[in-house]
C-alpha positions in Angstrom: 70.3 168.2 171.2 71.1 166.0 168.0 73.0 168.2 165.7 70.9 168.2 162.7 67.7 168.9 164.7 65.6 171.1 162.4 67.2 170.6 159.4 65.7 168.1 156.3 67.2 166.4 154.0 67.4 164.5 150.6 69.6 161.2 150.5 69.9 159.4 147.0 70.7 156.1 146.6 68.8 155.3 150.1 67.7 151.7 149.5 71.1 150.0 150.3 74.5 151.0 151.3 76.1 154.1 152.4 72.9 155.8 151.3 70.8 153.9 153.7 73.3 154.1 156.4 73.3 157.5 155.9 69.4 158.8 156.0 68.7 156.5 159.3 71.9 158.2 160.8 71.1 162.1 159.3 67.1 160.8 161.0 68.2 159.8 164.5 70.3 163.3 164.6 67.1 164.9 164.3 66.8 165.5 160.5 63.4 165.0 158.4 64.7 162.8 155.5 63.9 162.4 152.0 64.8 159.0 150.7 65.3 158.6 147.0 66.7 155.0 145.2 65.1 153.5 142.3 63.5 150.2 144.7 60.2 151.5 146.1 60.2 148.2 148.3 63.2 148.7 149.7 62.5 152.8 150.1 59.3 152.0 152.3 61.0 149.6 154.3 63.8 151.9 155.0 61.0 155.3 156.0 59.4 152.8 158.6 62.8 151.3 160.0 63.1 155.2 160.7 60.0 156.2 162.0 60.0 153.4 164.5 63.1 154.9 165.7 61.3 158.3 166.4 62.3 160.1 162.9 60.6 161.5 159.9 61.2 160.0 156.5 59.6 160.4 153.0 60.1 158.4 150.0 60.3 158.6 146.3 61.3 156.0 143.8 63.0 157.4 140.4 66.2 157.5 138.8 68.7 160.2 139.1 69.3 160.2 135.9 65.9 161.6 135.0 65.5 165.9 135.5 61.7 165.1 136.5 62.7 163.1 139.1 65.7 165.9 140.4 62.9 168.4 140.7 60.2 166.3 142.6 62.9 165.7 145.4 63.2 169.1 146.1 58.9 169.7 145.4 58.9 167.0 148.3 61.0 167.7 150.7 59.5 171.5 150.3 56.0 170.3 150.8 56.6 167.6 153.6 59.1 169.6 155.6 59.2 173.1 154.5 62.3 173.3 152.6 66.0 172.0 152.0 69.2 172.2 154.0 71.1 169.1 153.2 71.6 167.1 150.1 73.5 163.9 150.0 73.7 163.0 146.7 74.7 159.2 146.8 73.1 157.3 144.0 76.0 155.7 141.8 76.5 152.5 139.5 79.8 150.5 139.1 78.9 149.9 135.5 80.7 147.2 133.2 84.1 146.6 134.1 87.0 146.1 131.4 89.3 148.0 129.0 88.4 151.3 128.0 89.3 150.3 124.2 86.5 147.6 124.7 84.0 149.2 126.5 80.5 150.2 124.4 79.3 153.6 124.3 76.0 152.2 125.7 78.0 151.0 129.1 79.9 154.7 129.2 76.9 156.3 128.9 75.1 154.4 131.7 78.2 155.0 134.3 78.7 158.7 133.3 74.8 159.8 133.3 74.5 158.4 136.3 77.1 159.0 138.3 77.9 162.3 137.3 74.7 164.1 135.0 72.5 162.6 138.0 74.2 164.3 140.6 74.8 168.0 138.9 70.8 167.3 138.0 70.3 166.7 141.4 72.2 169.8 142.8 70.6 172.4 140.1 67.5 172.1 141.9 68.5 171.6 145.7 70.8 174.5 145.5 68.1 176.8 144.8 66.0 175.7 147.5 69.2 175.5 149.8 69.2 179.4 148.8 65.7 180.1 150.0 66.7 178.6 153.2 70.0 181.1 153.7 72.2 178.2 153.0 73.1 175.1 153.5 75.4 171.5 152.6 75.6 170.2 149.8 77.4 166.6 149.3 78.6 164.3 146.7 79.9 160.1 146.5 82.8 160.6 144.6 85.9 158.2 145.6 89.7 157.5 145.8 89.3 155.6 142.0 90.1 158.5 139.7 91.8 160.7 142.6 94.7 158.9 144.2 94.4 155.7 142.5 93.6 154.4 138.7 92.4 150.9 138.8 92.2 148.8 135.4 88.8 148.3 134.0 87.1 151.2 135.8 88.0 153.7 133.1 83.9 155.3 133.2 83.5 155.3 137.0 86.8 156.8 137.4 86.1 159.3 135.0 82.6 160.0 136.4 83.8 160.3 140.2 86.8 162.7 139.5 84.1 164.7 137.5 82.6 165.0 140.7 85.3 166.7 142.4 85.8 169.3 139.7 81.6 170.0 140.1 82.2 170.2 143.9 84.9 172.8 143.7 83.3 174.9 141.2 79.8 174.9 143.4 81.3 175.7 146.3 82.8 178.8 144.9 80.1 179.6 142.9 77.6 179.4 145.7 79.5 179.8 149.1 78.8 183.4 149.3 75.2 182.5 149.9 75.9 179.7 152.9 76.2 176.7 151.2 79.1 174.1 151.2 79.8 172.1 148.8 81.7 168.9 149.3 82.9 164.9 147.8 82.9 162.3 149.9 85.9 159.8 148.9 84.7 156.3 150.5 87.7 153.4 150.2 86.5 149.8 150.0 82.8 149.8 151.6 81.1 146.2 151.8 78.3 147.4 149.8 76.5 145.4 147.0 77.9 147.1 144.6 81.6 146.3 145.7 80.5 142.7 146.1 80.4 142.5 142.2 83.9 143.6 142.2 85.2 141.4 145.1 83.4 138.2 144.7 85.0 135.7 147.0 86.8 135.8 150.0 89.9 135.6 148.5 89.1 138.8 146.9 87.8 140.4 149.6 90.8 139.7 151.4 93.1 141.4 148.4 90.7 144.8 149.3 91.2 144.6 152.5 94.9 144.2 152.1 95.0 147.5 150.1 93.9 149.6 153.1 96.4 150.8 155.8 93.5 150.0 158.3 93.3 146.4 156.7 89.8 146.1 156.9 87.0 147.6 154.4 85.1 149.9 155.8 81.2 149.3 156.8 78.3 152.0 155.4 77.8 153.3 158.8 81.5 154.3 158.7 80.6 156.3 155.7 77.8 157.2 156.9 79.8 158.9 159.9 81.5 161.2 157.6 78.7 162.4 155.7 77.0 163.5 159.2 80.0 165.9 159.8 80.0 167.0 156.1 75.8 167.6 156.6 76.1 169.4 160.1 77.7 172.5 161.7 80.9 171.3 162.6 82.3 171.5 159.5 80.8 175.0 159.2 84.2 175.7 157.3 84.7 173.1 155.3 83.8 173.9 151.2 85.2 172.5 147.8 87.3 169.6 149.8 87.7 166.6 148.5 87.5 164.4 151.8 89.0 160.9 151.4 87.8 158.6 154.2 89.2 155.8 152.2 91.0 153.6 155.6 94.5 154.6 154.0 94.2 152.9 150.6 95.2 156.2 149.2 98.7 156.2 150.7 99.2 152.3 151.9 102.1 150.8 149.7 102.8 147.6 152.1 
């Protein structure tokens, strides 16, 4: 029996990444998926990859940032599969990089709202439908920047993913009486698009990998992997943790 047979959730940030790697994974262990990312294309390309592979797979464009879009998640996943039990809640921007003294409140703005308002928008209206199921896991992207590690120039997605631990802990104690776990998700270097921008030749991408104890960057589906145990049973005690699966950047010094 796959081990989230029965179970549906809502994926954010779906169209690329650790969010695609993640709803095709959470499909072929039996989930009904709600895919969410701002690239309709992408989205419907990603709900018939699944459905070849035997799973079931909705999708919605928006962006997280907007409270309409929050709600009509949930309103789908409700109407296509009955109700909610797992919320990944991916969707993130790098946003301009450079000092802090130089950055514009426009660039701020963008990293923080999405990154952080988007996911707290997201959870106010899965957890209530997490409720009406008797429970249920809720995740976050966060990351080692702004936990372990401050790296220069990253001053608004630092502060946005260590906002994101503070929300987790507070959720999970606000809510765990009622079944539902709350955890962060603390990815290392990921070859993602988004960490293309930031390591943009090989040389680069050699310095990342050279930060890891693993010396390597990690893939999506490596990612992906941890969010599956966050989502499923086995970590039926597992609430308000902060869960680096970073390949050892966090404590590498060599």
């Amino acid at each position: 029996m796959n081990i989230l047979s029965n179970k549906v959730a809502i994926v954010t940030g779906a169209s690329a990444g650790i969010g695609y790697a993640s709803a095709r994974l959470f499909a072929r262990e039996g989930a009904s998926v709600v895919v969410g990312a701002r690239r309709q294309q992408e989205l419907e390309a990603l709900v018939r990859e699944i459905e070849a592979e035997g799973g079931q797979a909705v999708a919605l464009a928006g962006d997280v940032r907007d409270e309409d879009y929050a709600r009509a998640l949930v309103d789908m996943a409700t109407r296509a599969f009955g109700g909610l039990d797992i919320a990944f809640n991916n969707a993130g921007v790098l946003g301009a990089m450079g000092p802090a003294s130089d950055m514009s409140r426009d660039d701020w703005d963008e990293v923080l709202t999405t990154n952080l308002t988007g996911a707290w928008l997201g959870a106010k209206y899965q957890l209530p439908a997490m409720v009406a199921r008797g429970g249920g896991s809720l995740l976050f992207t966060s990351s080692f920047v702004g936990h372990t590690a401050g790296m220069p120039g990253m001053a608004a997605y630092a502060a946005s993913k260590a906002g994101l631990v503070g929300l987790t802990q507070v959720l999970a104690v606000e809510h765990g009486a009622q079944g539902i776990r709350v955890n962060a998700l603390l990815p290392g270097g990921t070859d993602t698009d988004a960490a293309r921008t930031f390591a943009d030749s090989p040389e680069a991408m050699d310095m990342v990998r050279g930060l890891h104890a693993l010396k390597r960057i990690a893939s999506p589906e490596d990612i992906a992997q941890s969010a599956l145990y966050l989502a499923s049973d086995a970590a039926s005690f597992t609430t308000g943790s902060a869960m680096l699966v970073d390949g050892g950047v966090s404590v590498n010094r060599m």
